[in-house]
C-alpha positions as YAML, in Angstrom:
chain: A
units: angstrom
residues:
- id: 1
  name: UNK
  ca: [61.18, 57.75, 130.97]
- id: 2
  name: UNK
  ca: [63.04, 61.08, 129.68]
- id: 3
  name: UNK
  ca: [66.46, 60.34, 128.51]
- id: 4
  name: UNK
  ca: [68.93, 62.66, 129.85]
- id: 5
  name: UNK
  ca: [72.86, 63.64, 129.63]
- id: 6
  name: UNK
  ca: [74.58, 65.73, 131.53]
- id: 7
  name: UNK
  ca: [77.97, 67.72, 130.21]
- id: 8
  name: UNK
  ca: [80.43, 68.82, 132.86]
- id: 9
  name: UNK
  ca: [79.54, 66.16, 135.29]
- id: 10
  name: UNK
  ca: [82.81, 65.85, 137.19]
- id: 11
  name: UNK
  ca: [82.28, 69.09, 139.50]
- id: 12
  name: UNK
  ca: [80.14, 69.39, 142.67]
- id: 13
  name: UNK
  ca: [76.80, 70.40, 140.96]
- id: 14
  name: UNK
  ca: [77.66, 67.26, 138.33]
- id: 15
  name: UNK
  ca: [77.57, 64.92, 141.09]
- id: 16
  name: UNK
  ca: [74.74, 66.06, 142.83]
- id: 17
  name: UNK
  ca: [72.72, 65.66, 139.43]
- id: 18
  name: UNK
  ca: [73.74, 62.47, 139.01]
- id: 19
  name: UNK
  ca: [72.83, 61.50, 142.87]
- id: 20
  name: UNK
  ca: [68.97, 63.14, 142.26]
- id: 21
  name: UNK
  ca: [68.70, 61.74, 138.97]
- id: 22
  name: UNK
  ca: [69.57, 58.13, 139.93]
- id: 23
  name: UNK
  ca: [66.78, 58.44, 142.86]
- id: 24
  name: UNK
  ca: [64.36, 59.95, 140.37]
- id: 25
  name: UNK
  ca: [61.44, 57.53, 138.59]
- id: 26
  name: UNK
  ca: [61.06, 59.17, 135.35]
- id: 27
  name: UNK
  ca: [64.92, 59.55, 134.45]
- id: 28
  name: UNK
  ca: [67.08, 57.35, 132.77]
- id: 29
  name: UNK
  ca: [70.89, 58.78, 132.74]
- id: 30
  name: UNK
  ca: [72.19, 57.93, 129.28]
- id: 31
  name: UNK
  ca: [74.94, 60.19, 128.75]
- id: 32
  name: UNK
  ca: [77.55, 61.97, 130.88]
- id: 33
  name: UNK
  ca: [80.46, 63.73, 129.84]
- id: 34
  name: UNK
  ca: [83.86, 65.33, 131.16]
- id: 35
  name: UNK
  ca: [87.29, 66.53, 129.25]
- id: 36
  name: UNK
  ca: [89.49, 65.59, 132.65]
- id: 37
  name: UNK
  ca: [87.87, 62.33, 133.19]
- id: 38
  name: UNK
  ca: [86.97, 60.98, 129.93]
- id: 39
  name: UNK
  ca: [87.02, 57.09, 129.66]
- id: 40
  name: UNK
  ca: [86.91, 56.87, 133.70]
- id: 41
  name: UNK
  ca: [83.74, 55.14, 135.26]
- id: 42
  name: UNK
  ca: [81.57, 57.74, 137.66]
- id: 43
  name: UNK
  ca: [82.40, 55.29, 140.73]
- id: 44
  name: UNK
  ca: [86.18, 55.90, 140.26]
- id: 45
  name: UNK
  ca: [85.83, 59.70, 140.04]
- id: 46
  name: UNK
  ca: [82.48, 59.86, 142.64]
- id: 47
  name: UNK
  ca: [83.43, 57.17, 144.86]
- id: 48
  name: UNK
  ca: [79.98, 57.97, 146.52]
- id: 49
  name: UNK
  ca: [77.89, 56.38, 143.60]
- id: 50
  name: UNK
  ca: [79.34, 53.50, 143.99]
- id: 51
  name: UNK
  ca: [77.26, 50.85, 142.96]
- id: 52
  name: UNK
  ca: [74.67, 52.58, 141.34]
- id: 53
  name: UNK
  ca: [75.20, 52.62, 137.97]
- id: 54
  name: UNK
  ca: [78.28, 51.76, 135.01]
- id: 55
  name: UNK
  ca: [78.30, 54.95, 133.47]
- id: 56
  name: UNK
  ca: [81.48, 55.77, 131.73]
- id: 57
  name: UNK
  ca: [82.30, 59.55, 131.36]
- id: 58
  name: UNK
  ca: [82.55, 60.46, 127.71]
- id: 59
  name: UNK
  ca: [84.51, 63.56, 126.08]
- id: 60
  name: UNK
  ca: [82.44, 66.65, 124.98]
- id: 61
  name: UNK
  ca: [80.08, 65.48, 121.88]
- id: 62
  name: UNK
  ca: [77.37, 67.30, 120.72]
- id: 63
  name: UNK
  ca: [76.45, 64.52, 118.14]
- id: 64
  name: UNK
  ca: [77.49, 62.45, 121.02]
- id: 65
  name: UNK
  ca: [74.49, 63.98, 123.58]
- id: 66
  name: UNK
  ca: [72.39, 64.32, 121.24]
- id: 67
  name: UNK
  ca: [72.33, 61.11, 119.98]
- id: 68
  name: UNK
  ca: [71.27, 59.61, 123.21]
- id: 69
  name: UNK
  ca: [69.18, 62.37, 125.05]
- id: 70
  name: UNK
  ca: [66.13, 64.61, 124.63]
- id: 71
  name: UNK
  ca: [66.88, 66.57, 127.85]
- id: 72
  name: UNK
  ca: [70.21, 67.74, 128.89]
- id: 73
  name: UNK
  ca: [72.30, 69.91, 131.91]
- id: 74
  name: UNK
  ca: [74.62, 71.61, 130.93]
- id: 75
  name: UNK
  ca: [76.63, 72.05, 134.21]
- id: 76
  name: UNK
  ca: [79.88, 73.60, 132.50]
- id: 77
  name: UNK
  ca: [81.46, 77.15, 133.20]
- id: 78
  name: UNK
  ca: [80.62, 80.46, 132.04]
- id: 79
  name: UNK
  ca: [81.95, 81.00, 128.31]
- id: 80
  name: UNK
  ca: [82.24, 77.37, 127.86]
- id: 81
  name: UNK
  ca: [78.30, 76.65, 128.16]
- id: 82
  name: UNK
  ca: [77.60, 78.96, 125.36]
- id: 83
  name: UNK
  ca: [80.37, 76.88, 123.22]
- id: 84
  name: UNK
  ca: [77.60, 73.70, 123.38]
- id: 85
  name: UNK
  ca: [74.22, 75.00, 123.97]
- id: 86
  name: UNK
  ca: [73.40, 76.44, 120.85]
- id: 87
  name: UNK
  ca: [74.63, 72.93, 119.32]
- id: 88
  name: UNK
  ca: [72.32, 71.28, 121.42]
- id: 89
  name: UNK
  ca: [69.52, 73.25, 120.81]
- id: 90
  name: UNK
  ca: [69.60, 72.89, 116.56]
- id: 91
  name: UNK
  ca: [70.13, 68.91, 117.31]
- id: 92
  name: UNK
  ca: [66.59, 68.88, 118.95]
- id: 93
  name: UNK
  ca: [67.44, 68.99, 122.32]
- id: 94
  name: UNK
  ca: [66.19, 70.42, 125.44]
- id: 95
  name: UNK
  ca: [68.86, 72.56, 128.06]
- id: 96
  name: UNK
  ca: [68.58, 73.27, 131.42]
- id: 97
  name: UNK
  ca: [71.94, 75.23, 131.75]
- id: 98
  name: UNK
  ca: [73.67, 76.04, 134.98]
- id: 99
  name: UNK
  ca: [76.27, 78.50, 133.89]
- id: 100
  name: UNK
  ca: [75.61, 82.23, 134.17]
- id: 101
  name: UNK
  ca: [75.91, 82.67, 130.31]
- id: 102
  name: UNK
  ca: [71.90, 82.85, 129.71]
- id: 103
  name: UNK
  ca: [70.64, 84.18, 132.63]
- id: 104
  name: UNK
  ca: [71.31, 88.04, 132.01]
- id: 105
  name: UNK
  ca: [68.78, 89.06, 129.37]
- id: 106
  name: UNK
  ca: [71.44, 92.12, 128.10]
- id: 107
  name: UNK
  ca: [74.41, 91.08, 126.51]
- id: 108
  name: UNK
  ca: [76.13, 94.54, 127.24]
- id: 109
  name: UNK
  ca: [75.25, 93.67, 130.87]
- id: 110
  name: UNK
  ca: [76.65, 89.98, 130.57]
- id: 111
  name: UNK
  ca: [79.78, 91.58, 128.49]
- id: 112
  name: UNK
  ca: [80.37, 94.06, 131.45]
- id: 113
  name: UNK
  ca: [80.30, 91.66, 133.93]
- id: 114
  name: UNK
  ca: [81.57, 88.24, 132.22]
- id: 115
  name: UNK
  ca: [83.23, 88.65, 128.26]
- id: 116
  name: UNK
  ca: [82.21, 88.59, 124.93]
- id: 117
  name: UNK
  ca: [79.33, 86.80, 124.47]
- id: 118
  name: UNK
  ca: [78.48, 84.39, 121.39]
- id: 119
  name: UNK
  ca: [74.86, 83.12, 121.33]
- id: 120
  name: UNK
  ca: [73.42, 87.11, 121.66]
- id: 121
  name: UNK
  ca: [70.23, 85.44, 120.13]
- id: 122
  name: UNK
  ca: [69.49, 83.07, 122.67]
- id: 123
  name: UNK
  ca: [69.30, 85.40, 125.66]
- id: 124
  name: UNK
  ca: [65.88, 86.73, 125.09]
- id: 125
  name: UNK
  ca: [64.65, 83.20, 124.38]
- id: 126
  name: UNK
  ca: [66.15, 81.78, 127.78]
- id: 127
  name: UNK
  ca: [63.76, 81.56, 130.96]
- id: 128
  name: UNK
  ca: [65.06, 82.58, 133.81]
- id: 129
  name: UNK
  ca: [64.63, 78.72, 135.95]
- id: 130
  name: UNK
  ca: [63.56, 80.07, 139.41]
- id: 131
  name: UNK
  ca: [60.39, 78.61, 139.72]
- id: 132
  name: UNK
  ca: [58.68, 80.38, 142.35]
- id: 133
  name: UNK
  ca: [58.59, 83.51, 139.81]
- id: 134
  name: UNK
  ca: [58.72, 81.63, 136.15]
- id: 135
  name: UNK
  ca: [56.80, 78.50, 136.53]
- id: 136
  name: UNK
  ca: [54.59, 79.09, 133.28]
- id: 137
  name: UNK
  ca: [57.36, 79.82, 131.20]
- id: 138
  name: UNK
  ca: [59.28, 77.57, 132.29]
- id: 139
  name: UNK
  ca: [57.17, 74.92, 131.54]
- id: 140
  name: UNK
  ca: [57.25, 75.78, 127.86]
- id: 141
  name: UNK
  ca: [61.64, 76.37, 127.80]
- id: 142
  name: UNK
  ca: [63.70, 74.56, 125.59]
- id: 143
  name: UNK
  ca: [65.96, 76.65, 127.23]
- id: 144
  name: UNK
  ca: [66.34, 77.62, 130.74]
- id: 145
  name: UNK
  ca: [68.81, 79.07, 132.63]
- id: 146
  name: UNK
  ca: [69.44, 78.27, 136.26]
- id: 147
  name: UNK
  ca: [69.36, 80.41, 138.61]
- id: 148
  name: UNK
  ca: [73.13, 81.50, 140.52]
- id: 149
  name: UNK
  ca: [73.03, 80.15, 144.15]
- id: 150
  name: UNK
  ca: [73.02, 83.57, 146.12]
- id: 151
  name: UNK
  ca: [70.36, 85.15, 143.70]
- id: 152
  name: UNK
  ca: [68.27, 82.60, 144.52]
- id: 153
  name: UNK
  ca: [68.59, 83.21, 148.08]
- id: 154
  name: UNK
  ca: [67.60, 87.03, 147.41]
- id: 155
  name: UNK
  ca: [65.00, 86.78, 145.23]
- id: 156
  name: UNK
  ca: [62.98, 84.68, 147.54]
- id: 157
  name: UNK
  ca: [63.79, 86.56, 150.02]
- id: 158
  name: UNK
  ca: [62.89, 89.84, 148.66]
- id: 159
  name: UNK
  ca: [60.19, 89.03, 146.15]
- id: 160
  name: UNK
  ca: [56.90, 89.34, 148.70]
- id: 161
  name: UNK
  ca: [58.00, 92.70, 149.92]
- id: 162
  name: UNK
  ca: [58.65, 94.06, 146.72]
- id: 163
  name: UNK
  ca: [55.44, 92.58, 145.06]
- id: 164
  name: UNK
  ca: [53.27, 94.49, 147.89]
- id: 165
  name: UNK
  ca: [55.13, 97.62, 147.66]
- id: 166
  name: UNK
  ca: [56.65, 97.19, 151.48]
- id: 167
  name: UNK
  ca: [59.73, 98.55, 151.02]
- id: 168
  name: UNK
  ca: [61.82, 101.76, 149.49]
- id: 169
  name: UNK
  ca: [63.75, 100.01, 146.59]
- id: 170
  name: UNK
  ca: [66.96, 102.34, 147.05]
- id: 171
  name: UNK
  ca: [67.67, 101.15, 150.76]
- id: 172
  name: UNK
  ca: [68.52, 97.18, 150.31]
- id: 173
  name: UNK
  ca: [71.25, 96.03, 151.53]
- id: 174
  name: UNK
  ca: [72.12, 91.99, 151.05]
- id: 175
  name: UNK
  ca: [74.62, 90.19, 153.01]
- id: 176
  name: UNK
  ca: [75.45, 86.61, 151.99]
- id: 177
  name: UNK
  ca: [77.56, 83.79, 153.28]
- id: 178
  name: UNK
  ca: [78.17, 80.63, 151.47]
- id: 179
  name: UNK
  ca: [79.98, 77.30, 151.92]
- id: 180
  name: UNK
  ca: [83.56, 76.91, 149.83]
- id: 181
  name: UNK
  ca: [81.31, 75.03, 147.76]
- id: 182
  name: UNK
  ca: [80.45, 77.47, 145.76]
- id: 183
  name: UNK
  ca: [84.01, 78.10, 144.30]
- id: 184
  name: UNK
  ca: [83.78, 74.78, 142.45]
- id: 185
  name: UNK
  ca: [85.74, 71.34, 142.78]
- id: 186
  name: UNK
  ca: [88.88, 72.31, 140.62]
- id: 187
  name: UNK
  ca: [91.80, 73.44, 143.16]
- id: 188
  name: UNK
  ca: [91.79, 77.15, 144.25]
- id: 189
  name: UNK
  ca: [94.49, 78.44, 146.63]
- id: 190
  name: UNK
  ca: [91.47, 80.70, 148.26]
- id: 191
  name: UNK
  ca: [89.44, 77.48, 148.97]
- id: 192
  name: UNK
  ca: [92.24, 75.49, 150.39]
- id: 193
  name: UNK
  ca: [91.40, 73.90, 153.99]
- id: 194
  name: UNK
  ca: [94.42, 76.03, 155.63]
- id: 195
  name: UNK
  ca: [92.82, 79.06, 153.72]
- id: 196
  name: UNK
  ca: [89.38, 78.61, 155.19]
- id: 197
  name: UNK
  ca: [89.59, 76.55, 158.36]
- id: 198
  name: UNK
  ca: [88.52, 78.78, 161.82]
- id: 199
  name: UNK
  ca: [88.71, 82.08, 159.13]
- id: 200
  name: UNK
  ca: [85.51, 84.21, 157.95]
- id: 201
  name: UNK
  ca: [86.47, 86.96, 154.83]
- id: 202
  name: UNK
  ca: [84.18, 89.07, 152.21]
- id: 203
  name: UNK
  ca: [85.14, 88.76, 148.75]
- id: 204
  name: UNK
  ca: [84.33, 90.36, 145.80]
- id: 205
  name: UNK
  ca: [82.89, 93.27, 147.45]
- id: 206
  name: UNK
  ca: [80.73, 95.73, 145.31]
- id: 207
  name: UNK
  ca: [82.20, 93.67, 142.27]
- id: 208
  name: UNK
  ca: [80.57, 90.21, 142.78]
- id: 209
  name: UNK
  ca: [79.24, 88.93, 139.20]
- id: 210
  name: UNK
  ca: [75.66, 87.96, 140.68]
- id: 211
  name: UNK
  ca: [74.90, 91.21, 141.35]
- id: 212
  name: UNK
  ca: [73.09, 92.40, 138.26]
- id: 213
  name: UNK
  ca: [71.71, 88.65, 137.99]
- id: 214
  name: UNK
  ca: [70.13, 89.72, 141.69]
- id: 215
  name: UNK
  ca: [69.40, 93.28, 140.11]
- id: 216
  name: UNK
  ca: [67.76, 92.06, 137.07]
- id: 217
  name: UNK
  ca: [65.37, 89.60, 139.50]
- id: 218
  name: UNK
  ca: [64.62, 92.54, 141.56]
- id: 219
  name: UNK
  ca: [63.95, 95.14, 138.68]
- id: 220
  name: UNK
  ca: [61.27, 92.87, 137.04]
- id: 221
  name: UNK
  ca: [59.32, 92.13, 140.02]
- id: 222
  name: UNK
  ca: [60.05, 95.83, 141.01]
- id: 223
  name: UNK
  ca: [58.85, 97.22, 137.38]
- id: 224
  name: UNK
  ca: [61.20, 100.23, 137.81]
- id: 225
  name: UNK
  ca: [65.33, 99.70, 137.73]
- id: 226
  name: UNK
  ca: [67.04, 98.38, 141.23]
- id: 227
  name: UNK
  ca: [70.29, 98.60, 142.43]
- id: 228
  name: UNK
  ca: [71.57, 96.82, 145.42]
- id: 229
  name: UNK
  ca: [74.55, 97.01, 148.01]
- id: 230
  name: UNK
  ca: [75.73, 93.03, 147.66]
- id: 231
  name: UNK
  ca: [78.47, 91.79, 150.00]
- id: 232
  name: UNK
  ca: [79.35, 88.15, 149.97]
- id: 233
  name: UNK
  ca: [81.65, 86.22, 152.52]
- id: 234
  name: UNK
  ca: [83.18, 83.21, 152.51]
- id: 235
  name: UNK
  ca: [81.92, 80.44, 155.37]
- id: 236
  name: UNK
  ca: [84.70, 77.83, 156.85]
- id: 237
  name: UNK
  ca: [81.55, 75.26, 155.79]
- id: 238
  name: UNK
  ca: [81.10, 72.60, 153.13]
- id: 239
  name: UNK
  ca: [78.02, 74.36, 151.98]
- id: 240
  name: UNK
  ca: [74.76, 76.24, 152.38]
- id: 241
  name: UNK
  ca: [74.27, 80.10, 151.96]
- id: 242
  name: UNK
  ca: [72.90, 82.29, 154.59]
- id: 243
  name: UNK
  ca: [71.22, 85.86, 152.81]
- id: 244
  name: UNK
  ca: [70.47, 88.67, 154.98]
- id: 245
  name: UNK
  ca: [68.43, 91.10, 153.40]
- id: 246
  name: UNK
  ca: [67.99, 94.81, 154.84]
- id: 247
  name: UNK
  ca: [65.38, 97.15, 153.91]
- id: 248
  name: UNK
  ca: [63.91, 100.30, 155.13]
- id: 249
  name: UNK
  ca: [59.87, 99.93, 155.17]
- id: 250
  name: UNK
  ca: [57.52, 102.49, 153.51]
- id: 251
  name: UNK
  ca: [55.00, 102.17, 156.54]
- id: 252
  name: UNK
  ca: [55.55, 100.80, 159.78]
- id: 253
  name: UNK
  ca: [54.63, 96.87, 159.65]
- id: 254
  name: UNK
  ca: [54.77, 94.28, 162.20]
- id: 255
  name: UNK
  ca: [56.72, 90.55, 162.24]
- id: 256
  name: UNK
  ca: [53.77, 88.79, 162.92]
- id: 257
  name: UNK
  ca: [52.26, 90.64, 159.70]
- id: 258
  name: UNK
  ca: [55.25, 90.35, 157.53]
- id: 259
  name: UNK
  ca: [55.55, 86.29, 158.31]
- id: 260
  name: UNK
  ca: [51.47, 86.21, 157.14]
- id: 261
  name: UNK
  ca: [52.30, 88.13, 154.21]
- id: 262
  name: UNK
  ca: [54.98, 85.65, 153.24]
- id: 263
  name: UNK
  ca: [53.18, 82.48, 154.83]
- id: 264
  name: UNK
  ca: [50.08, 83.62, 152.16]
- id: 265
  name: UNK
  ca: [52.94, 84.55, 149.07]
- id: 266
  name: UNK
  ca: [54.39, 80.82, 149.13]
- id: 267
  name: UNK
  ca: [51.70, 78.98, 150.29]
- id: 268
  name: UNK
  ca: [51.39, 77.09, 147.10]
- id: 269
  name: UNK
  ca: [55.06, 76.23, 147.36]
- id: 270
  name: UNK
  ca: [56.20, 73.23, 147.74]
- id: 271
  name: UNK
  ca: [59.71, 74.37, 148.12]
- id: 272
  name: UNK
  ca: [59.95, 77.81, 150.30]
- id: 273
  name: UNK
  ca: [59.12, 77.04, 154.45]
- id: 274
  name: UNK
  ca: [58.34, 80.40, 157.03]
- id: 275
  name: UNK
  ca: [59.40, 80.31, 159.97]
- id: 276
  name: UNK
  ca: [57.25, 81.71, 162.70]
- id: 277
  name: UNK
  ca: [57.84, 85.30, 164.10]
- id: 278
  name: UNK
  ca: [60.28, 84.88, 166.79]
- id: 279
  name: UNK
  ca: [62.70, 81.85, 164.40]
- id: 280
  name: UNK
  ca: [65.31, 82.74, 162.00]
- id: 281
  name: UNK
  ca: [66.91, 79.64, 159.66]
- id: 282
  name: UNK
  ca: [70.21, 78.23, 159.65]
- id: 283
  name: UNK
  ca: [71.82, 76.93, 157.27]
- id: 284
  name: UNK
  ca: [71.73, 73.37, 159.00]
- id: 285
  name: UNK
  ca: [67.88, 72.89, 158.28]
- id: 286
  name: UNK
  ca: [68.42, 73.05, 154.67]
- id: 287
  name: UNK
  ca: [71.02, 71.00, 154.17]
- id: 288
  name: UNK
  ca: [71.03, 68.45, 151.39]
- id: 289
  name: UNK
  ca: [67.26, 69.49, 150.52]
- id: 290
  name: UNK
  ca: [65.85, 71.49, 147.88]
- id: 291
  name: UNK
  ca: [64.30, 73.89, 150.47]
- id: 292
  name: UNK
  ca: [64.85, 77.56, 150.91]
- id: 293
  name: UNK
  ca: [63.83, 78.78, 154.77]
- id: 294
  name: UNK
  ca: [62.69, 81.85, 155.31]
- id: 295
  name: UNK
  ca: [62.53, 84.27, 158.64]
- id: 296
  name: UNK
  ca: [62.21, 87.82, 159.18]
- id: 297
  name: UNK
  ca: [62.00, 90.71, 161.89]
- id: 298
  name: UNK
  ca: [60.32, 94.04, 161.27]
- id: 299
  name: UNK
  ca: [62.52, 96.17, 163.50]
- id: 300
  name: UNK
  ca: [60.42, 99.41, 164.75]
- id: 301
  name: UNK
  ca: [63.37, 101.07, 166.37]
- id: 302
  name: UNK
  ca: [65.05, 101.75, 162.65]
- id: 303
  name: UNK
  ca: [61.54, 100.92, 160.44]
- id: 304
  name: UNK
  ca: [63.27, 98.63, 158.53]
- id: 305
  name: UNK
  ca: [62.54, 94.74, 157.85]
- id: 306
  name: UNK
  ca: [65.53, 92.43, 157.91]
- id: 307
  name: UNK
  ca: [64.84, 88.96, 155.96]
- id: 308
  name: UNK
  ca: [67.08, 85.92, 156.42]
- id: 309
  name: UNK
  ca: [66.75, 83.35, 153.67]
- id: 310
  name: UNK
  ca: [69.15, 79.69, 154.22]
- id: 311
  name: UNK
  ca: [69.53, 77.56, 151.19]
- id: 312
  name: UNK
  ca: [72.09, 74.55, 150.01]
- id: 313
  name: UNK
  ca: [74.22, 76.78, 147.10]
- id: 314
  name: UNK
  ca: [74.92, 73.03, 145.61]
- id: 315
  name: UNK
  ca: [70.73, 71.85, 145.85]
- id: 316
  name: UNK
  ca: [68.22, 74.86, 145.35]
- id: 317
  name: UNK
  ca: [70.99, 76.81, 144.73]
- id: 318
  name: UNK
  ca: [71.86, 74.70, 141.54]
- id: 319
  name: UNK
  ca: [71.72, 70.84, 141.39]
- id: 320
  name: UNK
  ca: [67.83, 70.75, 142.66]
- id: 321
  name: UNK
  ca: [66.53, 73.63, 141.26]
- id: 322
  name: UNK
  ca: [68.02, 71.83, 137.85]
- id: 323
  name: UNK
  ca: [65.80, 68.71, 138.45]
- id: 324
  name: UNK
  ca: [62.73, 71.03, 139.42]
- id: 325
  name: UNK
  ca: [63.03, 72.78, 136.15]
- id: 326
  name: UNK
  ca: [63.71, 69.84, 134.49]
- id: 327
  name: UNK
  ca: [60.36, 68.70, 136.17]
- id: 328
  name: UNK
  ca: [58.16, 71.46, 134.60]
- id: 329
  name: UNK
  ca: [59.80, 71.57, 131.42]
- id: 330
  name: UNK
  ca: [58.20, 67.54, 130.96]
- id: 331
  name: UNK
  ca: [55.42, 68.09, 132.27]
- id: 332
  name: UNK
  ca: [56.06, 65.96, 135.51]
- id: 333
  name: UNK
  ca: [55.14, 66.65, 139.07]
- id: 334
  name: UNK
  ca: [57.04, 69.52, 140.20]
- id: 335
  name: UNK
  ca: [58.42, 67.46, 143.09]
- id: 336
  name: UNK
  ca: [59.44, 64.21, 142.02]
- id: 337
  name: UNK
  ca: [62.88, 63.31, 142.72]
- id: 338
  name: UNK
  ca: [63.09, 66.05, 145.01]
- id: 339
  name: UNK
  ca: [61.47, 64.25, 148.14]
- id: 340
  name: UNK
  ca: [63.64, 64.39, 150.02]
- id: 341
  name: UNK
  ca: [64.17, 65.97, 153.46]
- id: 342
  name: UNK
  ca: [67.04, 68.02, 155.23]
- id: 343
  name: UNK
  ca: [69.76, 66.10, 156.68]
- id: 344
  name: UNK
  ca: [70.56, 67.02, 160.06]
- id: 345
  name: UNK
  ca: [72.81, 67.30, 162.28]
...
């Protein structure tokens, strides 16, 4: 059994760690930790759990974690993951984190887009966790850094087309909608219920701090720099994010060609489902899953190629893809724990 902890488990991606990681056979949960609910039992913050386990929430102790586990998430805010992880690193331990604050391999970049940052000589050591791209390094991390939720959705989405040269790198376009979820469980006017109920908004247009996180993705599969038009939008949804990805093609191509070309790229994984030529996803078939749906139309009239990609922002785009990582990084089965299937309606 790996011993694990997880620090910052009071938000939305805390709680669905500790819901996989109960269900999952190799993991015993021996340390979780929050500043706002320290010395409060998970069942009387997560109500949900009930039942399941006696877990007390401690405060923030690196001794603490490291004490009691080999393995650890780190599911804490930007700035305030890079206060702990280097810690946990010198005391022996493993990190899966899931702020932002190692997955930009520049710290001028990071510094541009985020602040100052403090562990400069960790970022070339961290491995970018998305799995479909970095399993073998991953599997060799002490230190991984999660992906963000909608540059997950992208990169799958893009990755086959720009791996086979399909498409001119300065046309994308990405349009993304995600559940008010993905603003975290701390109170936001923005994400109040009167804020989002029957409304539909972009925000953080051409400023959006994923956007050289979905760059940097791009430009390595790419091998030359990419720059991309990113507009997300808020959905009046719980969660899930929706991706539409535009692209002019090189040469004209059809669907039915474009869904084998990505039906032959992720056949070996476990985790990415095609839909046939004709079917685009919604966000409902992915809900509560670690699955990332993929459909696409090659539009002749324009010659360009417009990929949709659905995901869960709190599962595969966080909490799941954690627990996948987690998987390579001990040598488990890549899908254990992560069974199990959308829940619909």
């Amino acid at each position: 059994m790996i011993k694990v902890a997880i620090v910052g488990a009071s938000g939305y991606t805390g709680v669905e760690l500790l819901r996989l990681l109960l269900n999952h056979p190799q993991v015993e949960i021996t340390c979780v930790t929050s500043r706002q609910y320290a010395g409060r039992p998970i069942s009387a913050v997560f109500p949900s759990l009930m039942g399941r386990n006696s877990l007390i929430f401690d405060p923030v102790d690196v001794d603490l974690v490291a004490a009691r586990a080999e393995l650890v998430f780190t599911a804490l805010p930007h700035k305030a993951a890079m206060e702990i992880v280097p810690d946990l690193l010198r005391a022996g331990c493993r990190v899966v984190d899931l702020s932002a604050d190692y997955r930009l391999r520049d710290a001028a970049t990071y510094e541009q887009w985020y602040e100052p940052h403090t562990s400069v000589e960790l970022l070339s050591e961290a491995v970018y966790g998305l799995p479909e791209l970095y399993r073998s390094q991953i599997k060799g991390a002490r230190l991984v850094a999660n992906p963000g939720c909608y540059p997950t959705s992208v990169a799958l989405a893009l990755a086959p087309l720009i791996e086979q040269n399909k498409v001119v790198l300065s046309s994308l376009i990405i349009d993304s909608k995600s559940g008010t979820s993905g603003a975290g469980r701390s109170a936001k006017v923005g994400s109040l219920f009167c804020e989002v109920n029957e409304g539909f908004a972009a925000y953080g247009v051409a400023s959006h701090r994923h956007t050289p996180e979905i760059e940097q993705t791009l430009t390595v599969l790419a091998g030359q720099p990419v720059a991309v038009s990113f507009t997300p939008h808020l959905l009046p949804v719980n969660r899930g994010i929706l991706s539409t990805c535009y692209a002019t093609l090189k040469a004209p191509v059809s669907t039915e060609e474009l869904v084998a070309l990505y039906r032959q790229r992720y056949a070996d994984e476990p985790f990415v489902r095609i839909h046939p030529a004709g079917e685009l996803p919604n966000v409902a078939y992915v809900r509560g899953s670690n699955f990332c749906n993929i459909g696409l139309v090659s539009d002749p009239r324009t010659g360009r190629v417009i990929v949709v990609s659905v995901i869960d922002n709190l599962l595969k785009g966080a909490s799941s893809q954690a627990v996948q990582n987690m998987n390579l990084m001990a040598a488990l089965e890549e899908t254990c724990g992560l069974g199990d299937l959308p829940l619909f309606p």
